[in-house]
N, CA, C and O atoms as a Maestro MAE file, in Angstrom:
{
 s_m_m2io_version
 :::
 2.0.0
}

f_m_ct {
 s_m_title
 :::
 protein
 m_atom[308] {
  # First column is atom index #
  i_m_mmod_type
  r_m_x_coord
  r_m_y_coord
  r_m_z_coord
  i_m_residue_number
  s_m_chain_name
  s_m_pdb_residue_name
  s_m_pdb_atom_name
  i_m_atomic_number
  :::
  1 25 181.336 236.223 152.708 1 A "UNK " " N  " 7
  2 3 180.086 235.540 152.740 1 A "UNK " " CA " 6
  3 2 180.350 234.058 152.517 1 A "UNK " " C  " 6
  4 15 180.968 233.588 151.562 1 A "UNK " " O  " 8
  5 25 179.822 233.411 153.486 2 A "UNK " " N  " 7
  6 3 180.313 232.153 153.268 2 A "UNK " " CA " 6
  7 2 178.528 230.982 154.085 2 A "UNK " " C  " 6
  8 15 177.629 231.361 154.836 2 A "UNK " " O  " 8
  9 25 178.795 229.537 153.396 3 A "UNK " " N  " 7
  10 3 177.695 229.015 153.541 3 A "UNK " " CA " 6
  11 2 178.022 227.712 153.527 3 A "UNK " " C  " 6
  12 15 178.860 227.338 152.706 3 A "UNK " " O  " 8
  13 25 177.438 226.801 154.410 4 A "UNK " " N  " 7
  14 3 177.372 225.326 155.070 4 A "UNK " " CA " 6
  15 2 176.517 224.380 154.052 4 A "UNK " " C  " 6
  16 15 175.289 224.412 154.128 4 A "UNK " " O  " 8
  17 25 176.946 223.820 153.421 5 A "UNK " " N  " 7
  18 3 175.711 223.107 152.609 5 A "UNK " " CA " 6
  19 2 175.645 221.629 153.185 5 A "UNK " " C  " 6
  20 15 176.733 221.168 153.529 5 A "UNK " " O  " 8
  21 25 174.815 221.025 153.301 6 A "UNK " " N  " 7
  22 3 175.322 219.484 153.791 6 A "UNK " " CA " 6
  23 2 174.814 218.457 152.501 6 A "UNK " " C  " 6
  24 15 173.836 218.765 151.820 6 A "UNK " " O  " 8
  25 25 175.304 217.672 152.347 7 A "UNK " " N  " 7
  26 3 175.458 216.912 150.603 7 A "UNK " " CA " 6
  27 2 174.882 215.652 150.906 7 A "UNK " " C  " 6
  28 15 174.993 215.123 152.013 7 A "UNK " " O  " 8
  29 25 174.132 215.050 149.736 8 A "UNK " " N  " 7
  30 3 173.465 214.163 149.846 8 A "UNK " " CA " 6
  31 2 174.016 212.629 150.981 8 A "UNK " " C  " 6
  32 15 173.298 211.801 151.541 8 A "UNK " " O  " 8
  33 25 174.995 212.711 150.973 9 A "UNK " " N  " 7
  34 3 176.152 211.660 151.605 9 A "UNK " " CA " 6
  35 2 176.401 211.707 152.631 9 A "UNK " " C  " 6
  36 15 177.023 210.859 153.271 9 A "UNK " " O  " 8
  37 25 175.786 213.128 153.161 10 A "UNK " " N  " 7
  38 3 176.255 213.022 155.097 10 A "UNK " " CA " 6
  39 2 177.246 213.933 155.360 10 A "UNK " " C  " 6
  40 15 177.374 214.068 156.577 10 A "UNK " " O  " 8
  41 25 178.222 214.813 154.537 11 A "UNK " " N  " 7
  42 3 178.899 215.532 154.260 11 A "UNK " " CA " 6
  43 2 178.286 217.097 154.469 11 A "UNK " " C  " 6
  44 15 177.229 217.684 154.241 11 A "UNK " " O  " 8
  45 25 179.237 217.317 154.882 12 A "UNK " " N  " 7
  46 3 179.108 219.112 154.819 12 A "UNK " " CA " 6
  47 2 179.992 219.805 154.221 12 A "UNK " " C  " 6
  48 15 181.152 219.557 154.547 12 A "UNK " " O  " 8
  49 25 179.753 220.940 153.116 13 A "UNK " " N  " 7
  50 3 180.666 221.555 152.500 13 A "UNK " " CA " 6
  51 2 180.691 222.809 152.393 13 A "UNK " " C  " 6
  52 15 179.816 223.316 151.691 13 A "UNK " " O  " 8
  53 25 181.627 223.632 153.008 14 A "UNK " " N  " 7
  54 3 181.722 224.895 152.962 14 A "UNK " " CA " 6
  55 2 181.935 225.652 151.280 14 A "UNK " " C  " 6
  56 15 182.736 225.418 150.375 14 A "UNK " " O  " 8
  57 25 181.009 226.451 151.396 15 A "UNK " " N  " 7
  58 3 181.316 227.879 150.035 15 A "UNK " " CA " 6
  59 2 181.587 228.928 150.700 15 A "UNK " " C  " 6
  60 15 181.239 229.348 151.803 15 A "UNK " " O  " 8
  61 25 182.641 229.513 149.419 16 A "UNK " " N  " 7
  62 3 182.955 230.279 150.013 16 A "UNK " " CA " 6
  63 2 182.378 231.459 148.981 16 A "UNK " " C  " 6
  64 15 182.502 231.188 147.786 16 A "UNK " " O  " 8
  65 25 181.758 232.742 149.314 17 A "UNK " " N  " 7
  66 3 181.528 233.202 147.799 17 A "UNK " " CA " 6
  67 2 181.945 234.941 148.109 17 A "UNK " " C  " 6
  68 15 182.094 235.449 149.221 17 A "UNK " " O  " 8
  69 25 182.054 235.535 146.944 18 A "UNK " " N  " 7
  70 3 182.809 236.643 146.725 18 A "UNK " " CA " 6
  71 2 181.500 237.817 147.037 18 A "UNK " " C  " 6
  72 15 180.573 238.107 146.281 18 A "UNK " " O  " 8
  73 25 181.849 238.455 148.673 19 A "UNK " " N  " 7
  74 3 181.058 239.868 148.705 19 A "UNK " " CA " 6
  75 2 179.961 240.903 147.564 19 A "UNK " " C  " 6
  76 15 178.766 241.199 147.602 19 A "UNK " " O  " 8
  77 25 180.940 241.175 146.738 20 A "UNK " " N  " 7
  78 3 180.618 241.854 146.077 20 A "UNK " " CA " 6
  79 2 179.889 241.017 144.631 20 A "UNK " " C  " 6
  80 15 178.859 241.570 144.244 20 A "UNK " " O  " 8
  81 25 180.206 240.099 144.035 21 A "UNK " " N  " 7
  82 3 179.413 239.635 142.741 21 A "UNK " " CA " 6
  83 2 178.768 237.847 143.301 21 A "UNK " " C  " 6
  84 15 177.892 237.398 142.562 21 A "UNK " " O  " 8
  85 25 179.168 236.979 144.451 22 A "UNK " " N  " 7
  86 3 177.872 236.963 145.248 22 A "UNK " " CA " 6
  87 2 178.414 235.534 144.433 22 A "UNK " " C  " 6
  88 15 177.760 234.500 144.571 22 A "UNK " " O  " 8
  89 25 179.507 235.552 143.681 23 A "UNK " " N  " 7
  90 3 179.936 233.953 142.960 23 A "UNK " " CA " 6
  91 2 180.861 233.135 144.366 23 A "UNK " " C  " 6
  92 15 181.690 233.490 145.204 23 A "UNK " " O  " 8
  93 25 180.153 231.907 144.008 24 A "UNK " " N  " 7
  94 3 181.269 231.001 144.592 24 A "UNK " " CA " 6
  95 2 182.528 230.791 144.613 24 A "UNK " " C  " 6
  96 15 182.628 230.595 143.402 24 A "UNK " " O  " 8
  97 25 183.753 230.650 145.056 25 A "UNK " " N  " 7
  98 3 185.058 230.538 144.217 25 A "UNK " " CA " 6
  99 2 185.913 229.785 145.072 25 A "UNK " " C  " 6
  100 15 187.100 229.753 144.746 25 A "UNK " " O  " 8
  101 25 185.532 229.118 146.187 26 A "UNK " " N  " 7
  102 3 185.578 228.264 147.121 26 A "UNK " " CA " 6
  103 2 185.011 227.402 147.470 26 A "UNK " " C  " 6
  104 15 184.090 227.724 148.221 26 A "UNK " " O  " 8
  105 25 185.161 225.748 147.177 27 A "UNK " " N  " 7
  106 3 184.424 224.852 148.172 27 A "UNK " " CA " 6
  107 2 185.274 223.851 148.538 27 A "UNK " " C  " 6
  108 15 186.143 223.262 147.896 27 A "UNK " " O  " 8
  109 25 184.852 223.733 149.797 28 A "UNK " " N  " 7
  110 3 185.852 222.988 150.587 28 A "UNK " " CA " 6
  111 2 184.900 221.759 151.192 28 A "UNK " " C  " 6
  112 15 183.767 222.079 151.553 28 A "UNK " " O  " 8
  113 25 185.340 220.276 151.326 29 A "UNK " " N  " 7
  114 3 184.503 219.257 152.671 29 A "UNK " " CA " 6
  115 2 185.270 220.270 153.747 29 A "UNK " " C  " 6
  116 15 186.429 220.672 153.846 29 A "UNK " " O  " 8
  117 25 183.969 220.492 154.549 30 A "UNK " " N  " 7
  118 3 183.936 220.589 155.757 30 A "UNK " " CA " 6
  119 2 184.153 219.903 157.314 30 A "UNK " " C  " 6
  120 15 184.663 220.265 158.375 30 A "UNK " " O  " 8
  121 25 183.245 218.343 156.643 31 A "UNK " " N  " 7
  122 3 183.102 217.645 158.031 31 A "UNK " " CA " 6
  123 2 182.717 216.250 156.847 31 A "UNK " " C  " 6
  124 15 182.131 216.472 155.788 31 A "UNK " " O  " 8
  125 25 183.048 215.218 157.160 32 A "UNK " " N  " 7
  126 3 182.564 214.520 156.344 32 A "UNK " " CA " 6
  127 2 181.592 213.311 157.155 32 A "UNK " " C  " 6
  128 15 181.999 212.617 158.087 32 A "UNK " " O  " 8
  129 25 180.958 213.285 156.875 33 A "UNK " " N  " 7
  130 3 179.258 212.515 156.876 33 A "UNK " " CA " 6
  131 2 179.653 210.756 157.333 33 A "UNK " " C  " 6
  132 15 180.254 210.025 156.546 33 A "UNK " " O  " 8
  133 25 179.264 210.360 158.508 34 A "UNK " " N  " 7
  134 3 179.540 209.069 159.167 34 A "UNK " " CA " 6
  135 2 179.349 207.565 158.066 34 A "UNK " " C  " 6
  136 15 179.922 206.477 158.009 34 A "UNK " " O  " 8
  137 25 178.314 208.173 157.358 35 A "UNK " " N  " 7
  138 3 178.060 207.090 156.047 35 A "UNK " " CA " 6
  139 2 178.612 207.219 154.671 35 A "UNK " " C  " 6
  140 15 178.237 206.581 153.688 35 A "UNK " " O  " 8
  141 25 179.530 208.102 154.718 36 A "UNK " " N  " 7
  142 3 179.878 208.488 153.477 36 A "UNK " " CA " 6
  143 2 181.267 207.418 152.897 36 A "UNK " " C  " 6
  144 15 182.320 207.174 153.485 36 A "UNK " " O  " 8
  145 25 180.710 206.851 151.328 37 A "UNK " " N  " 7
  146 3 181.317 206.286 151.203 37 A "UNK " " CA " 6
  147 2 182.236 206.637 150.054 37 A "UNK " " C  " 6
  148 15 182.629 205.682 149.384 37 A "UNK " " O  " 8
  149 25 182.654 207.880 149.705 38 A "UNK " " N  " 7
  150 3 182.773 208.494 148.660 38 A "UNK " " CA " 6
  151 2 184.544 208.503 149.195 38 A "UNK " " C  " 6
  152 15 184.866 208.848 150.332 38 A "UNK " " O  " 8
  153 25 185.558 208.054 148.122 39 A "UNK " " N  " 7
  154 3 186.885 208.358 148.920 39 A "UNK " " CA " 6
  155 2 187.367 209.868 148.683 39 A "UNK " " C  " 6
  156 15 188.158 210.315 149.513 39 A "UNK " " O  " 8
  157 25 187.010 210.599 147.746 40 A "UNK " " N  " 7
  158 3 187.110 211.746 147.636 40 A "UNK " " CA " 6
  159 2 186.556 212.800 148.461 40 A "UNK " " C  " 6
  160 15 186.572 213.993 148.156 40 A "UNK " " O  " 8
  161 25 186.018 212.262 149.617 41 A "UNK " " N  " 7
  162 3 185.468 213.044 150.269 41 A "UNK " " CA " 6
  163 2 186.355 213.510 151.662 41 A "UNK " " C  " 6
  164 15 185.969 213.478 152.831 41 A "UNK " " O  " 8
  165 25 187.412 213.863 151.234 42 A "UNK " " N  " 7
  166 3 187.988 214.214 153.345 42 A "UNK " " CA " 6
  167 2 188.129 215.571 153.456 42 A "UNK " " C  " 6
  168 15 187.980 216.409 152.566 42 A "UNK " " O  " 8
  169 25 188.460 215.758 154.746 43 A "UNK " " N  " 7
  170 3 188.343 216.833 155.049 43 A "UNK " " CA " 6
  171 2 189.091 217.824 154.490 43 A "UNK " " C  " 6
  172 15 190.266 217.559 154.240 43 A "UNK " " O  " 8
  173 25 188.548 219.216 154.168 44 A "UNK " " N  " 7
  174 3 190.149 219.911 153.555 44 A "UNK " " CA " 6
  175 2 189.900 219.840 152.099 44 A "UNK " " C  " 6
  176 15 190.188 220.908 151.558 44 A "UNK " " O  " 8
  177 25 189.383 218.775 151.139 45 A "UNK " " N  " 7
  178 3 189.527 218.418 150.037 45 A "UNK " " CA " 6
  179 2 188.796 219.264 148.843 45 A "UNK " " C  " 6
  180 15 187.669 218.783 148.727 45 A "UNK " " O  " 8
  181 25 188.976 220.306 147.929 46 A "UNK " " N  " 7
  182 3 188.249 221.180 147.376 46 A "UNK " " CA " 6
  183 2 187.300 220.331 146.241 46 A "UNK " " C  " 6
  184 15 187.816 219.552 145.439 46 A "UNK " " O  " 8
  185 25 185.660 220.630 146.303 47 A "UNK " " N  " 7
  186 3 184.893 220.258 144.974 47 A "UNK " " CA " 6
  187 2 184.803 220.806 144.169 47 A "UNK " " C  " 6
  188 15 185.235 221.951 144.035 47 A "UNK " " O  " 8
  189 25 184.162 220.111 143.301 48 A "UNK " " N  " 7
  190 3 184.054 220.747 141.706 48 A "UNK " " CA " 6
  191 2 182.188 221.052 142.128 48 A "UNK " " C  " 6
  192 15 181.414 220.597 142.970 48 A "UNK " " O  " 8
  193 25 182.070 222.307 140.736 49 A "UNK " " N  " 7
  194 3 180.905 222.429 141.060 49 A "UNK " " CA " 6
  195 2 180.032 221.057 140.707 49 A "UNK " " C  " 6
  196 15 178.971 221.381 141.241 49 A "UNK " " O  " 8
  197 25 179.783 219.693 140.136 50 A "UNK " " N  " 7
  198 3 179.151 218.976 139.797 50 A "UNK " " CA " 6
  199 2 178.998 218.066 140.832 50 A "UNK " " C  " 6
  200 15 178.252 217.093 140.714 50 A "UNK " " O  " 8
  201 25 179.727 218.327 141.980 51 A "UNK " " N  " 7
  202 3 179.843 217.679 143.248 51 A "UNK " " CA " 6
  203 2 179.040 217.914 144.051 51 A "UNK " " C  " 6
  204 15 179.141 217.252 145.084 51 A "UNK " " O  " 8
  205 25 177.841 218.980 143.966 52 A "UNK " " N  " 7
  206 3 176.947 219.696 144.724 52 A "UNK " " CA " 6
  207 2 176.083 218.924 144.228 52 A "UNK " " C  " 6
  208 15 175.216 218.499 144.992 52 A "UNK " " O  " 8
  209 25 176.066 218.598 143.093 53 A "UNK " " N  " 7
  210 3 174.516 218.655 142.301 53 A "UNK " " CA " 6
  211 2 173.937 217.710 142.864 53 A "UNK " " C  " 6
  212 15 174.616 217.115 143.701 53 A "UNK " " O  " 8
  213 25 172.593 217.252 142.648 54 A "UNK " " N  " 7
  214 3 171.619 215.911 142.801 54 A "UNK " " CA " 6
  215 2 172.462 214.661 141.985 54 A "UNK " " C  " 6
  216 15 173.149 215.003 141.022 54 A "UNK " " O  " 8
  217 25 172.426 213.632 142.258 55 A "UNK " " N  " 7
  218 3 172.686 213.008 141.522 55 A "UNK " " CA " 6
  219 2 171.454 212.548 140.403 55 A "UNK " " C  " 6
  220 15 170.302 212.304 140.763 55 A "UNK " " O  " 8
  221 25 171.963 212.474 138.878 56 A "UNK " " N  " 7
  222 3 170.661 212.121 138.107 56 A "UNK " " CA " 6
  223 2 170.062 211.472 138.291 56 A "UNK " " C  " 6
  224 15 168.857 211.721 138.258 56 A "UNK " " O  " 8
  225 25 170.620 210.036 138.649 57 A "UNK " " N  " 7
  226 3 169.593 208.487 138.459 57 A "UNK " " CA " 6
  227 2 168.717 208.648 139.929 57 A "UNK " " C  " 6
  228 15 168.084 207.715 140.424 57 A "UNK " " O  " 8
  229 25 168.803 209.933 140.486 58 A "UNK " " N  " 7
  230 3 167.340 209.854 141.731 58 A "UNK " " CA " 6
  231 2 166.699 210.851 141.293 58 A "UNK " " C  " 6
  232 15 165.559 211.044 141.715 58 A "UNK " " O  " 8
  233 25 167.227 211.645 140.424 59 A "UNK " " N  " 7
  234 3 166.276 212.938 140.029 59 A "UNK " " CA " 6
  235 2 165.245 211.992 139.370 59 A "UNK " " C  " 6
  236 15 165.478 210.935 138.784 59 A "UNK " " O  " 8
  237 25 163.674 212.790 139.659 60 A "UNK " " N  " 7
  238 3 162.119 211.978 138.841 60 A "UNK " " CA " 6
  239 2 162.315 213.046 138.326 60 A "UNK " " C  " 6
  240 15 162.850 214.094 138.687 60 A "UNK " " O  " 8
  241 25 161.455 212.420 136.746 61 A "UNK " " N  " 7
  242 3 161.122 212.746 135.895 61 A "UNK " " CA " 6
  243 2 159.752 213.086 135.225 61 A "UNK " " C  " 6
  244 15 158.885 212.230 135.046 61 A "UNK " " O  " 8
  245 25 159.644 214.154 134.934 62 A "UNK " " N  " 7
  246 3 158.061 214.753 135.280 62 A "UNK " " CA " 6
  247 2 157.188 213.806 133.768 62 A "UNK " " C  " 6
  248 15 156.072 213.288 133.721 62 A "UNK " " O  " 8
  249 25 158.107 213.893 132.880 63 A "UNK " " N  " 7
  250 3 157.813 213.386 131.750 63 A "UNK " " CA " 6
  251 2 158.654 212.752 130.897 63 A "UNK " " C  " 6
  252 15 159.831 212.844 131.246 63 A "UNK " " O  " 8
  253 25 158.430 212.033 129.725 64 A "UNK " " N  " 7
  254 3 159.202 211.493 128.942 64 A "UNK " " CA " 6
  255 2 159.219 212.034 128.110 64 A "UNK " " C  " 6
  256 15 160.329 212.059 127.578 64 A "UNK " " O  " 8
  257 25 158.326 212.673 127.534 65 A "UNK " " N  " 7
  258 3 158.383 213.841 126.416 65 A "UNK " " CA " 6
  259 2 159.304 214.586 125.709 65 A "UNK " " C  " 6
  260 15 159.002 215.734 125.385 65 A "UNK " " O  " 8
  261 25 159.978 214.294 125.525 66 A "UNK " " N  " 7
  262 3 161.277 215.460 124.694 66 A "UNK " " CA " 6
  263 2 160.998 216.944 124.904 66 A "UNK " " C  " 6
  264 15 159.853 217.314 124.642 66 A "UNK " " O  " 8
  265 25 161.940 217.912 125.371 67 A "UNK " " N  " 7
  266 3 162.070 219.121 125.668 67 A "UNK " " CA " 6
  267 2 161.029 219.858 124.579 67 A "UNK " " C  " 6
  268 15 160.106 220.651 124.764 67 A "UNK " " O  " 8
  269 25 161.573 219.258 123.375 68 A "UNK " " N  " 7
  270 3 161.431 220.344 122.135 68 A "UNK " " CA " 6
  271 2 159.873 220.249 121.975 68 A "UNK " " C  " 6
  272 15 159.213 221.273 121.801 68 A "UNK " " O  " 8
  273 25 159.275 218.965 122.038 69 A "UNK " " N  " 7
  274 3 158.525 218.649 121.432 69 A "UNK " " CA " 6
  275 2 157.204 219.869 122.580 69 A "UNK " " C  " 6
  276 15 156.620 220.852 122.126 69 A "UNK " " O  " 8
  277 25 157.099 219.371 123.963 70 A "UNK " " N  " 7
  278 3 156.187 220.087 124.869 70 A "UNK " " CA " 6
  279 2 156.447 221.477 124.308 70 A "UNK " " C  " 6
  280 15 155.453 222.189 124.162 70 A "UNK " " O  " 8
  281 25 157.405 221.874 124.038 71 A "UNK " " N  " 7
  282 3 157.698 223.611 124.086 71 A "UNK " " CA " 6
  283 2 156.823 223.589 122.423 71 A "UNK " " C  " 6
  284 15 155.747 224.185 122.411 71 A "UNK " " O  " 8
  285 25 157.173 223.085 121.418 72 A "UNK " " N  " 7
  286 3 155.983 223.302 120.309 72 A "UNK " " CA " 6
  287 2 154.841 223.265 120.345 72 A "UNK " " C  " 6
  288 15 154.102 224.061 119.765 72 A "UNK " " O  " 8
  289 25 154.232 221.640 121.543 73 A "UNK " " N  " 7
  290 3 153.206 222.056 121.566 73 A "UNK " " CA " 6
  291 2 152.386 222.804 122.556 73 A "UNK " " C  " 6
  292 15 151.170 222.766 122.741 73 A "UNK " " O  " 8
  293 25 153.303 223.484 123.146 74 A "UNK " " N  " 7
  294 3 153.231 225.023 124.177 74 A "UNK " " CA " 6
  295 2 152.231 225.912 122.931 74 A "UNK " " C  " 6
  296 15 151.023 226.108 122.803 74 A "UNK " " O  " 8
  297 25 153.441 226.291 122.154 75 A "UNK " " N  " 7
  298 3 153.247 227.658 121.491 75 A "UNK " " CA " 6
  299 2 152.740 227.521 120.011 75 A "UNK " " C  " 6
  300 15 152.589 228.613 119.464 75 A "UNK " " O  " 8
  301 25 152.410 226.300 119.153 76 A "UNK " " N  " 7
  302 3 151.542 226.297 118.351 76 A "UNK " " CA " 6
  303 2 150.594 226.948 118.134 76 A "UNK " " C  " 6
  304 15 150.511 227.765 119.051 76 A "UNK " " O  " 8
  305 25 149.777 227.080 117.419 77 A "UNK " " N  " 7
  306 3 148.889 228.135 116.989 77 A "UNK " " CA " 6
  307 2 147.719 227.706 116.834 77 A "UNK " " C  " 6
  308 15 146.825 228.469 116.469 77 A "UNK " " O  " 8
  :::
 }
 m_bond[307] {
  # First column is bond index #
  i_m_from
  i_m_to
  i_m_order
  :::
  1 1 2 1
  2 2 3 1
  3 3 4 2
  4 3 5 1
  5 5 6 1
  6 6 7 1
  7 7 8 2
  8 7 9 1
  9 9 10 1
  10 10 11 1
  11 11 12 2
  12 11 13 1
  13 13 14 1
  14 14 15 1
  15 15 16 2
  16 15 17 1
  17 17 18 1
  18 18 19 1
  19 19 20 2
  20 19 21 1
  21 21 22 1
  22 22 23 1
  23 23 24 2
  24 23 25 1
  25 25 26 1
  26 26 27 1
  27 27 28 2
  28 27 29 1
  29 29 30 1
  30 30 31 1
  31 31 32 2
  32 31 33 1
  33 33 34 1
  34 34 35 1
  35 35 36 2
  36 35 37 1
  37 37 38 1
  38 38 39 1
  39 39 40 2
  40 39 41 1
  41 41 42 1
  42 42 43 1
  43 43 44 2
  44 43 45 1
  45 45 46 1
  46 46 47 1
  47 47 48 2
  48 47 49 1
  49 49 50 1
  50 50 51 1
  51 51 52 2
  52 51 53 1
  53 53 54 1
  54 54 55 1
  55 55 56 2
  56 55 57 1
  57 57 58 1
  58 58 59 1
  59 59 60 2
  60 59 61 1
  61 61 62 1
  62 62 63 1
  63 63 64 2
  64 63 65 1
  65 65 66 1
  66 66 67 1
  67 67 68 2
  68 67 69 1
  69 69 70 1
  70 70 71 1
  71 71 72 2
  72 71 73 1
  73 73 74 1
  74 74 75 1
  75 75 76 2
  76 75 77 1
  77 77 78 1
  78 78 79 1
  79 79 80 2
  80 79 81 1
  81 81 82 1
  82 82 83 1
  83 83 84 2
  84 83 85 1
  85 85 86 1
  86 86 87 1
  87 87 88 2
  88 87 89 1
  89 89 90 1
  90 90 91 1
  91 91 92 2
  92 91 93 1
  93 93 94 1
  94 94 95 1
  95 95 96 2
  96 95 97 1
  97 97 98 1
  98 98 99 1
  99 99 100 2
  100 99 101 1
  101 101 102 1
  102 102 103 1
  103 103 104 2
  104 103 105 1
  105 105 106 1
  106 106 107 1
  107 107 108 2
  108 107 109 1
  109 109 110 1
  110 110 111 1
  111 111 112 2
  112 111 113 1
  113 113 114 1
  114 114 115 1
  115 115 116 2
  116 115 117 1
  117 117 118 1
  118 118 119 1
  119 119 120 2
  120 119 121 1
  121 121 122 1
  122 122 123 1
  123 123 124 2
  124 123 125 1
  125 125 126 1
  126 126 127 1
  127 127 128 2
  128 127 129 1
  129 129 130 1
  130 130 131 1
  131 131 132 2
  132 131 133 1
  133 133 134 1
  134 134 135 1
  135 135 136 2
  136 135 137 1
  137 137 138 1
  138 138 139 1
  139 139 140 2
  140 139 141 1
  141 141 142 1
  142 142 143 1
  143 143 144 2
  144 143 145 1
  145 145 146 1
  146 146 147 1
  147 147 148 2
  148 147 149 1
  149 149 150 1
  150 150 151 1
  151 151 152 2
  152 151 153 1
  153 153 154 1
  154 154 155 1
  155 155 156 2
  156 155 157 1
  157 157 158 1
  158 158 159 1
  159 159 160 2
  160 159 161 1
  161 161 162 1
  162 162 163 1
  163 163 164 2
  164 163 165 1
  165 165 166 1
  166 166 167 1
  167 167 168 2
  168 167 169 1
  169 169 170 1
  170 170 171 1
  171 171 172 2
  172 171 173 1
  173 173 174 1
  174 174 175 1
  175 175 176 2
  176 175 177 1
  177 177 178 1
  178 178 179 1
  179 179 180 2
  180 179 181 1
  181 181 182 1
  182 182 183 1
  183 183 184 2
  184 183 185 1
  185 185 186 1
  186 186 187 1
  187 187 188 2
  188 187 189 1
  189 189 190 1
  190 190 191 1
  191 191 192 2
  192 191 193 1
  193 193 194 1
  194 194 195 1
  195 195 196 2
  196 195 197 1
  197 197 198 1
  198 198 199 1
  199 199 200 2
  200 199 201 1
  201 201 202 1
  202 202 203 1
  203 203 204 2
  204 203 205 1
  205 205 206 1
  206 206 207 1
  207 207 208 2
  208 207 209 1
  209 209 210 1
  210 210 211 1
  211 211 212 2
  212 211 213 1
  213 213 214 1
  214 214 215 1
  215 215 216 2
  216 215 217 1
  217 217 218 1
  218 218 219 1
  219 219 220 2
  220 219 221 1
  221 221 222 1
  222 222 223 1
  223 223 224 2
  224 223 225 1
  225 225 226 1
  226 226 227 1
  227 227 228 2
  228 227 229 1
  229 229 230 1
  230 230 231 1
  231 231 232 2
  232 231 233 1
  233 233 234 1
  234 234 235 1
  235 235 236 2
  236 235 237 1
  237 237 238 1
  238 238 239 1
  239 239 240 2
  240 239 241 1
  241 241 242 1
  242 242 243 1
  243 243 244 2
  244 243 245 1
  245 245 246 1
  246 246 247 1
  247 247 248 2
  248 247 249 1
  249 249 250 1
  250 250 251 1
  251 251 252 2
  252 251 253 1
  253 253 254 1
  254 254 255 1
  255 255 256 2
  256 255 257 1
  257 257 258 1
  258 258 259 1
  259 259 260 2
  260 259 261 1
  261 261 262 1
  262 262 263 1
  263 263 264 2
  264 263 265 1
  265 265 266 1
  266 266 267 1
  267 267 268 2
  268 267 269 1
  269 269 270 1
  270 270 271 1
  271 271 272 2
  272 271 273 1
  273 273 274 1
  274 274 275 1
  275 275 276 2
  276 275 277 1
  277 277 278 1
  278 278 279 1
  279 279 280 2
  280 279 281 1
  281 281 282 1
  282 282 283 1
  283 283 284 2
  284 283 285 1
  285 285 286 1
  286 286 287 1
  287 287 288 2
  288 287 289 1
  289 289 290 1
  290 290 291 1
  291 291 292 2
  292 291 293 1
  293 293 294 1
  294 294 295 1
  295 295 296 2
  296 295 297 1
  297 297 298 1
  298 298 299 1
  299 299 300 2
  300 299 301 1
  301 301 302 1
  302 302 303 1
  303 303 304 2
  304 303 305 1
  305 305 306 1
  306 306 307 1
  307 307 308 2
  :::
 }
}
């Protein structure tokens, strides 16, 4: 089982993941992206899983609120 992801950068990266428990244990650049300015990015070259992710400083933020604090005043009484 295997899957094409294409990455924020223009990049495409193959997973590769295991039949039976459905985990990743392979990722490879695939094709790398005409704008990509990343030097770690060539072809052939295996990622880490943190290489998939969003990058933070574009992730929005729903709130400023501290985790803890919304979840108390979730379930207060």
């Amino acid at each position: 089982m295997s899957y094409a992801l294409d990455l924020p950068c223009g990049c495409v990266a193959h997973v590769a993941c295991d039949p039976v428990s459905g985990l990743a244990h392979t990722r490879v650049i695939e094709a790398r992206g005409p704008g990509c300015e990343l030097r770690r990015h060539e072809v052939g070259v295996r990622l880490y899983l943190w290489d998939l992710l969003p990058d933070r400083s574009q992730m929005r933020v729903k709130s400023h609120e501290p985790a803890v604090r919304r979840m108390a005043r979730l379930y207060s009484v």
